[in-house]
C-alpha positions as CSV (number, residue, x, y, z in Angstrom):
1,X,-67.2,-14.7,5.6
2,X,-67.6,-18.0,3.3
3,X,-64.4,-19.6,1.8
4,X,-66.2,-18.7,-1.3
5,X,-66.9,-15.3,-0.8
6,X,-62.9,-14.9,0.5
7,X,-62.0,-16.1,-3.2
8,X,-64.6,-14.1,-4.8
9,X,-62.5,-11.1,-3.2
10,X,-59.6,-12.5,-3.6
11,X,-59.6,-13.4,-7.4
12,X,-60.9,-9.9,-8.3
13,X,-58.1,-7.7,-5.7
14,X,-55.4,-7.0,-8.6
15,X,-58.0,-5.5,-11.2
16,X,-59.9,-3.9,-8.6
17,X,-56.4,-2.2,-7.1
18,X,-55.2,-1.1,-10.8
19,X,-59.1,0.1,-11.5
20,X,-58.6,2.3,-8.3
21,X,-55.2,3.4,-9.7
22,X,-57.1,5.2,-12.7
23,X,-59.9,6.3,-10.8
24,X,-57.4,8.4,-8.7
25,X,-55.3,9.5,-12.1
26,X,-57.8,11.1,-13.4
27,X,-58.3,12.5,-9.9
28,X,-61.9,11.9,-8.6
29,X,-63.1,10.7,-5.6
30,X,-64.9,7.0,-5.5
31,X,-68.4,9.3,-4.9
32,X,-67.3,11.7,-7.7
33,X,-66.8,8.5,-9.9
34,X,-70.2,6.8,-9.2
35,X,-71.8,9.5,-9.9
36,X,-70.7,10.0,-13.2
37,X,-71.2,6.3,-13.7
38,X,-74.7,7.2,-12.7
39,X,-74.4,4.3,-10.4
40,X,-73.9,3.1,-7.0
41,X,-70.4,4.4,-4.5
42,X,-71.1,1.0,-3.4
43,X,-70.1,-0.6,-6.5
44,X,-67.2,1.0,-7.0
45,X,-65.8,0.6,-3.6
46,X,-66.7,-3.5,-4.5
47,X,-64.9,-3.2,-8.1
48,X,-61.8,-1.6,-6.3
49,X,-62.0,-3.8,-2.9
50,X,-62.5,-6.9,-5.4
51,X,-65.3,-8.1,-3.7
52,X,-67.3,-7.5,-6.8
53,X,-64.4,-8.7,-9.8
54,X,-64.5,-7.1,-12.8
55,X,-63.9,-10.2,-14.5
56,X,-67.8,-10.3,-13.6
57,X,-68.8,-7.4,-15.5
58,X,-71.2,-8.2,-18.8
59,X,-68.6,-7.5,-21.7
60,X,-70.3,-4.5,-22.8
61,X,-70.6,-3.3,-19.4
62,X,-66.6,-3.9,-19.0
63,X,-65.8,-2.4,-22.3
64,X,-68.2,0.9,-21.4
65,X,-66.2,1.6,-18.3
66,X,-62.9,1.1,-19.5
67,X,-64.0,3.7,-22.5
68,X,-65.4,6.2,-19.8
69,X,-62.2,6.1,-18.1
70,X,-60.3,7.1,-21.2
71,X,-62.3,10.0,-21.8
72,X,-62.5,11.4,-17.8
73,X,-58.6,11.8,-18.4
74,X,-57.3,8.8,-16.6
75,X,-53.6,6.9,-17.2
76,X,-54.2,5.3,-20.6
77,X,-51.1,2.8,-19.5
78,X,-53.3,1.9,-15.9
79,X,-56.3,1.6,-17.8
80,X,-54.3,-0.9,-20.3
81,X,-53.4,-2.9,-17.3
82,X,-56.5,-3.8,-16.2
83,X,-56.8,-6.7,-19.3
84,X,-53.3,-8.2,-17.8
85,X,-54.8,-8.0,-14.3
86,X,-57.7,-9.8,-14.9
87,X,-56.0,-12.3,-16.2
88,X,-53.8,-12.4,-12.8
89,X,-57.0,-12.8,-11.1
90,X,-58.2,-15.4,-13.0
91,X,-55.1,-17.5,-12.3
92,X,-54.9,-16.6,-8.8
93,X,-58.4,-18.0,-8.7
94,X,-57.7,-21.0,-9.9
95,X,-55.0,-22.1,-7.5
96,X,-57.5,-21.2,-4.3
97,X,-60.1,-22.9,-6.7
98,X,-58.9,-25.4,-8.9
99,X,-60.7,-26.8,-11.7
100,X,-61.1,-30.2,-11.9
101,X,-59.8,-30.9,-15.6
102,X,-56.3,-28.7,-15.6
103,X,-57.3,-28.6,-19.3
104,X,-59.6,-25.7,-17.7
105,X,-56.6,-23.9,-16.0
106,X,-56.1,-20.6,-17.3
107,X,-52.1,-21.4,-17.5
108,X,-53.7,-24.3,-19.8
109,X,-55.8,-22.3,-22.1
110,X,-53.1,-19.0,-23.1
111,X,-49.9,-18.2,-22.8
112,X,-49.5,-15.6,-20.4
113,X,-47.5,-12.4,-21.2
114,X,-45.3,-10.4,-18.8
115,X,-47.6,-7.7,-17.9
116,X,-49.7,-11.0,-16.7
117,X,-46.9,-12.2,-14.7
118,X,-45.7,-8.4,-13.0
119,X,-49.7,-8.4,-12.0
120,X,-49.0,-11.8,-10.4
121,X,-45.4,-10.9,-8.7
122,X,-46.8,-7.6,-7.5
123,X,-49.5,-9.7,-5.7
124,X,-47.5,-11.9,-3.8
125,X,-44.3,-10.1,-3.1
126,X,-45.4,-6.5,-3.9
127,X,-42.9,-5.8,-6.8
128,X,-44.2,-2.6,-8.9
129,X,-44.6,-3.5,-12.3
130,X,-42.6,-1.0,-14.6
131,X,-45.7,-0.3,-16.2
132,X,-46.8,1.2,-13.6
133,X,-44.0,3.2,-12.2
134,X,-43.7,5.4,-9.4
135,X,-46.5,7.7,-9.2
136,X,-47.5,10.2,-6.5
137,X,-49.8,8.9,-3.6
138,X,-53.5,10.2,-3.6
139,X,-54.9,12.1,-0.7
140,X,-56.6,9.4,1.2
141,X,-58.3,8.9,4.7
142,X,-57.0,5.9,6.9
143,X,-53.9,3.9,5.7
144,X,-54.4,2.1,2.6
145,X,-52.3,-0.9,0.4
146,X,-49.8,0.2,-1.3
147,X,-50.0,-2.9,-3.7
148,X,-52.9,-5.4,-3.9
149,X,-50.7,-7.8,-1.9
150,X,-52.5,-11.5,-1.6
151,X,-53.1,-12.5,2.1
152,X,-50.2,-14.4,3.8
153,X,-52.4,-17.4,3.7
154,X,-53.5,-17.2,0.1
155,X,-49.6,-16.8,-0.9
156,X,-49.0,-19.9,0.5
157,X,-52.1,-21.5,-1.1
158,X,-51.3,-19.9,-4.8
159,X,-47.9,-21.3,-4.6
160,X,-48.6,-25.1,-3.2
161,X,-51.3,-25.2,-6.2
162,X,-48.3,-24.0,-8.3
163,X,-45.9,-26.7,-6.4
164,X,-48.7,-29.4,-6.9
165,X,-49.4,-28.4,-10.5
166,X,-45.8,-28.7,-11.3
167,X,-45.5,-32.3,-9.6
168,X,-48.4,-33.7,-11.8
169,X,-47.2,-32.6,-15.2
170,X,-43.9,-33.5,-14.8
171,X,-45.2,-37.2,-14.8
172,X,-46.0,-36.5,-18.7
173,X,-44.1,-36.5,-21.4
174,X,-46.3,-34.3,-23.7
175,X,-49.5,-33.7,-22.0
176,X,-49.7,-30.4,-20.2
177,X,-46.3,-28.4,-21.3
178,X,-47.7,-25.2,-21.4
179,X,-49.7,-25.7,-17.9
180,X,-46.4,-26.9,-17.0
181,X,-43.5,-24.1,-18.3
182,X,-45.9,-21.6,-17.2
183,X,-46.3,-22.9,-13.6
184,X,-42.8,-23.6,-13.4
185,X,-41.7,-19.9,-13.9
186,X,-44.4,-18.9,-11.8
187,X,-42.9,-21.0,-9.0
188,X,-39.7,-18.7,-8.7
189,X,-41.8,-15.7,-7.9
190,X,-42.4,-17.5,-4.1
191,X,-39.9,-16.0,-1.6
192,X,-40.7,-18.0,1.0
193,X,-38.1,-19.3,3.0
194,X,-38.3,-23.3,1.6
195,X,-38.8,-21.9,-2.0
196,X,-35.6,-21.5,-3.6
197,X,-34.6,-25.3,-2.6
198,X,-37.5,-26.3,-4.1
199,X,-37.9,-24.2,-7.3
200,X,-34.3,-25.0,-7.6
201,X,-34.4,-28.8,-7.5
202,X,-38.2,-28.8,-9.8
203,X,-36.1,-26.5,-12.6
204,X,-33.0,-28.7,-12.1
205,X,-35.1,-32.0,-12.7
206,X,-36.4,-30.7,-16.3
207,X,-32.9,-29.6,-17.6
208,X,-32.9,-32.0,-20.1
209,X,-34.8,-29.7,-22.5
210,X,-32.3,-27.1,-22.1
211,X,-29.5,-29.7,-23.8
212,X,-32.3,-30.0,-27.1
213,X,-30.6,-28.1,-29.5
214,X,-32.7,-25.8,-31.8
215,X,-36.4,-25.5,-32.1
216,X,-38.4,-28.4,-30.5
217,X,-41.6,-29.1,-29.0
218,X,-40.2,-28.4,-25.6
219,X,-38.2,-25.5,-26.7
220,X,-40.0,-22.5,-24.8
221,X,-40.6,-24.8,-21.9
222,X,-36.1,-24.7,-22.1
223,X,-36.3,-21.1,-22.1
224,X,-38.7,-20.5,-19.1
225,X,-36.7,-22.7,-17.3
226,X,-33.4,-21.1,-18.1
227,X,-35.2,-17.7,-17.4
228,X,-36.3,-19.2,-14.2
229,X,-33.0,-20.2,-13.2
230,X,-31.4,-16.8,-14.1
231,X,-33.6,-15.0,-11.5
232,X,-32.3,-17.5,-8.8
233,X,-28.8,-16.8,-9.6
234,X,-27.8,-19.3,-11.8
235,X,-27.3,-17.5,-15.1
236,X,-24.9,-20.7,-16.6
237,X,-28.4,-22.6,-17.9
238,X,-29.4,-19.2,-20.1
239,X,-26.0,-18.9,-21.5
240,X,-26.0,-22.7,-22.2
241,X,-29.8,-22.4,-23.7
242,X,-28.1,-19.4,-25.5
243,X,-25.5,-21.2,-27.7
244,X,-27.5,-24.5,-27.8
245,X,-31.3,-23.4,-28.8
246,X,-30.8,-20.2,-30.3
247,X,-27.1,-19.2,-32.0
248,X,-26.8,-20.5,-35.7
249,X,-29.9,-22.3,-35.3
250,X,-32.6,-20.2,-37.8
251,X,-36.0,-21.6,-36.4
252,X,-34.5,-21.2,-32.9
253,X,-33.8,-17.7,-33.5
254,X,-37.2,-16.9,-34.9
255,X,-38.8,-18.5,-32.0
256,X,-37.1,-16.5,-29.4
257,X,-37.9,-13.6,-31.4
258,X,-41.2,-14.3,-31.5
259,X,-41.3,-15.1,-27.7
260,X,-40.1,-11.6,-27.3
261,X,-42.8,-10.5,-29.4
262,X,-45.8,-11.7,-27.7
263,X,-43.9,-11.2,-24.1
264,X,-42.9,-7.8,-24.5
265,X,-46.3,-6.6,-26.4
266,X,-45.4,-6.3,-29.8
267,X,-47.8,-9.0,-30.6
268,X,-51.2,-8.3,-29.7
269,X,-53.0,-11.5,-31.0
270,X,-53.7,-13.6,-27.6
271,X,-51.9,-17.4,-28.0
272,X,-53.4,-20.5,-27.2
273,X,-50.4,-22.2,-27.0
274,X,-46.5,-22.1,-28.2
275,X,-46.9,-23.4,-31.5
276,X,-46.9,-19.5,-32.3
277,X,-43.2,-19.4,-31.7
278,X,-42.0,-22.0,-34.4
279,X,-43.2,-19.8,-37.1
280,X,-40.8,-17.8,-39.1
281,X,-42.4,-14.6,-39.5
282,X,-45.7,-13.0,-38.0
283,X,-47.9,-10.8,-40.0
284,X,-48.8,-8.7,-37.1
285,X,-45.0,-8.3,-35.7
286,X,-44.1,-5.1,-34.7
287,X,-40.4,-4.9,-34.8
288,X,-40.4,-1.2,-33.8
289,X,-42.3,-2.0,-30.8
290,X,-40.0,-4.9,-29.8
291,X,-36.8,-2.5,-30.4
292,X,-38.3,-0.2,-27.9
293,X,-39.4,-2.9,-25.5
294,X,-36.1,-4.8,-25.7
295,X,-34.6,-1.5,-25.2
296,X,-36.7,-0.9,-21.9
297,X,-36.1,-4.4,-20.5
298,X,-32.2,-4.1,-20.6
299,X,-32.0,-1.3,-18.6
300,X,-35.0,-3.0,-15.8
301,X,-33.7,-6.6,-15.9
302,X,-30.0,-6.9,-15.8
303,X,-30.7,-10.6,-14.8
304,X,-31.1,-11.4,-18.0
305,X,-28.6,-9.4,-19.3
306,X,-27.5,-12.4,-21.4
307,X,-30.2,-13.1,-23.1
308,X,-31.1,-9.4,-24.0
309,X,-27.8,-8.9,-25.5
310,X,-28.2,-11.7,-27.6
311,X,-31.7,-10.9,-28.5
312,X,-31.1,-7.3,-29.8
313,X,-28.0,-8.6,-32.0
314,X,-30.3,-11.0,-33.5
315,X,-33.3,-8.4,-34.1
316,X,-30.8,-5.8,-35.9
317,X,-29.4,-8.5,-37.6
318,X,-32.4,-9.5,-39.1
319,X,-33.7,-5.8,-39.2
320,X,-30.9,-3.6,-40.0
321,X,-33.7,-1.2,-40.8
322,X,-34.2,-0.4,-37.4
323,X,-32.1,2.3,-36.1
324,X,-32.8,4.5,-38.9
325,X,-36.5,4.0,-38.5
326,X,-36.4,4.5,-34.8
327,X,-33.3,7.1,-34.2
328,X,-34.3,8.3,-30.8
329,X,-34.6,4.7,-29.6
330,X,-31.4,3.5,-31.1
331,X,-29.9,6.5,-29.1
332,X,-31.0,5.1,-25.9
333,X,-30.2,1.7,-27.0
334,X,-26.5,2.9,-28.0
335,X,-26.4,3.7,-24.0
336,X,-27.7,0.9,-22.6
337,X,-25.0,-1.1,-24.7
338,X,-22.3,1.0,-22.9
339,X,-23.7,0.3,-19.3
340,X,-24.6,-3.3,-19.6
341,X,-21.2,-4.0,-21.0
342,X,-19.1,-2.4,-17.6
343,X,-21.6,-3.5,-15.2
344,X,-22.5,-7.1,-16.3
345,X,-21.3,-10.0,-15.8
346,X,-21.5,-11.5,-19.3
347,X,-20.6,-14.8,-21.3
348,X,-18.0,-13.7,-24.1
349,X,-20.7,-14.3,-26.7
350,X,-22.6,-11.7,-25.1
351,X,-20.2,-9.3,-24.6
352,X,-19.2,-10.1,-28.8
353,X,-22.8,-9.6,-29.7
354,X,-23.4,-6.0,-27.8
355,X,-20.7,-4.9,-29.3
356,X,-21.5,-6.0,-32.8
357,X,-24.6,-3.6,-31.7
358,X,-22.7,-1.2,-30.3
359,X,-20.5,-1.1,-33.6
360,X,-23.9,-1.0,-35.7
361,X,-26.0,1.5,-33.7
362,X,-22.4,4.0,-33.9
363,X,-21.8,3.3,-37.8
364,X,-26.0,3.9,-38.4
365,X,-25.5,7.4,-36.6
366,X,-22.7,8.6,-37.9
């Protein structure tokens, strides 16, 4: 096999693994699904193998499967996924193949949204998104993946793009912050067994936009880095990007929220960059949504325990609406309150500001 052909199956493997994922929930068979595709099995073994990427599909073609898998019955959350994992492919693609102008890199040209980056972490250390949960295994013959784990070889060549990526742009001042936030986070996904030096020492050598206080034009590039630092352990940068970037600051605040927004789903528009985050209110902003999501992510990600507690107090505070508007979430919320306060280690702020929640959510149900 060519080097190119290798990428070609490479950079279409997490799409092609999520498209067999719907196939199978709808149930059918890949030769019960071609033929109500009127097509080839052929093809749909390429689509789900990712020797044939989806990303390939005419846009019409793309958008007329997606539709027929809707009405056969399949998962309308796997079927959702497959946007997200295309966009893992793509990115995955261009670290086997870079482009020459990393104006061209897909971490360049949008910001990237967590679905994107559970697509990418399932790839290389086979960590089930949450979105796609723990379903029952299909009936099949012979052993089959169970996640579209990347080669050992490809790992280690997504991750030394990453590595080289992150060595370029940290030579500029302005030039390339979003390439570079965004390959910086990525960065602490690698579990190999130099990575945690090295992420360690990269994240550790941009700390000085974590001591900016309020909004900047390296703010979000601060908060990936704190985030970054969190999941290695170190959960002293978040608390400090905490009372620094965000507490008493207004447009630091809105940005965070607004970060939350588009990460969590709540804002559907795609981003080309992170100038999105410095505005102080979003026509399109779901709150609802981003009670529910922050709700969710509480309860999954107690690594970030900090930063959740801080960002539900400072959604209710600027939407005391939202409890009595969503009563069966704020229920659940009221829980998760409860639990993250006895089993987390917490900075006081935190532990202040969840039960300032706490306090609310009771007072609103009463």
């Amino acid at each position: 096999m060519s080097t190119q052909d290798q990428r070609r199956s490479i950079t279409g493997a997490i799409s092609g693994y999520v498209l067999r994922l719907a196939r199978e929930s709808i149930p059918l068979t890949q030769a019960e699904f071609a033929e109500l595709l009127e097509g080839d099995v052929r093809t749909v073994q390429g689509w789900e193998s990712g020797r044939r990427p989806l990303a390939n599909m005419r846009a019409g073609a793309l958008l007329d499967l997606t539709r027929r898998l809707l009405a056969l019955g399949a998962d309308q959350n796997l079927v959702r996924l497959l946007d997200p994992a295309m966009d893992a492919d793509r990115i995955i693609g261009a670290a086997l193949d870079p482009p020459a102008d990393h104006r061209e890199h897909p971490l360049s040209e949008w910001v990237h949204n967590r679905e994107t980056a559970h697509m990418i972490a399932w790839a290389v250390n086979g960590t089930c998104p949450p979105a796609v949960g723990n379903r029952p295994k299909a009936a099949r013959r012979g052993p089959v993946a169970d996640a579209p784990l990347l080669p050992a070889g490809e790992r280690t060549a997504l991750f030394a793009h990453l590595r080289e990526m992150a060595e370029q742009t940290a030579r500029t001042a302005s030039n390339g912050i979003l390439l570079r936030r965004q390959v910086l986070y990525l960065t602490s996904y690698d579990r190999s067994p130099d990575a945690a030096s090295w992420t360690a020492h990269a994240l550790h050598r941009q700390r000085g936009v974590l001591s900016v206080r309020g909004w900047s034009m390296h703010w979000a590039e601060g908060r990936s880095i704190a985030t970054a630092l969190a999941r290695h352990g170190d959960p002293q940068p978040l608390r400090d990007f905490i009372d620094r970037s965000l507490a008493d600051d207004d447009m630091g605040e809105a940005a965070n929220l607004n970060y939350w927004a588009y990460w969590l789903g709540a804002l559907p528009a795609t981003q080309v960059d992170d100038r999105f985050m410095a505005k102080r209110s979003l026509p399109e902003w779901d709150a609802i949504t981003l009670m529910r999501r922050l709700t969710q992510g509480m309860k999954e990600a107690p690594t970030y325990a900090d930063l959740y507690a801080h960002s539900v107090w400072a959604l209710l505070t600027a939407c005391p609406w939202l409890p009595q508007a969503e009563p069966a979430t704020a229920k659940v919320l009221m829980a998760h309150t409860v639990i993250t306060l006895d089993e987390n280690d917490l900075s006081s702020r935190s532990r202040r500001e969840l039960g300032a929640v706490h306090q609310l959510l009771r007072g609103e149900r009463a």
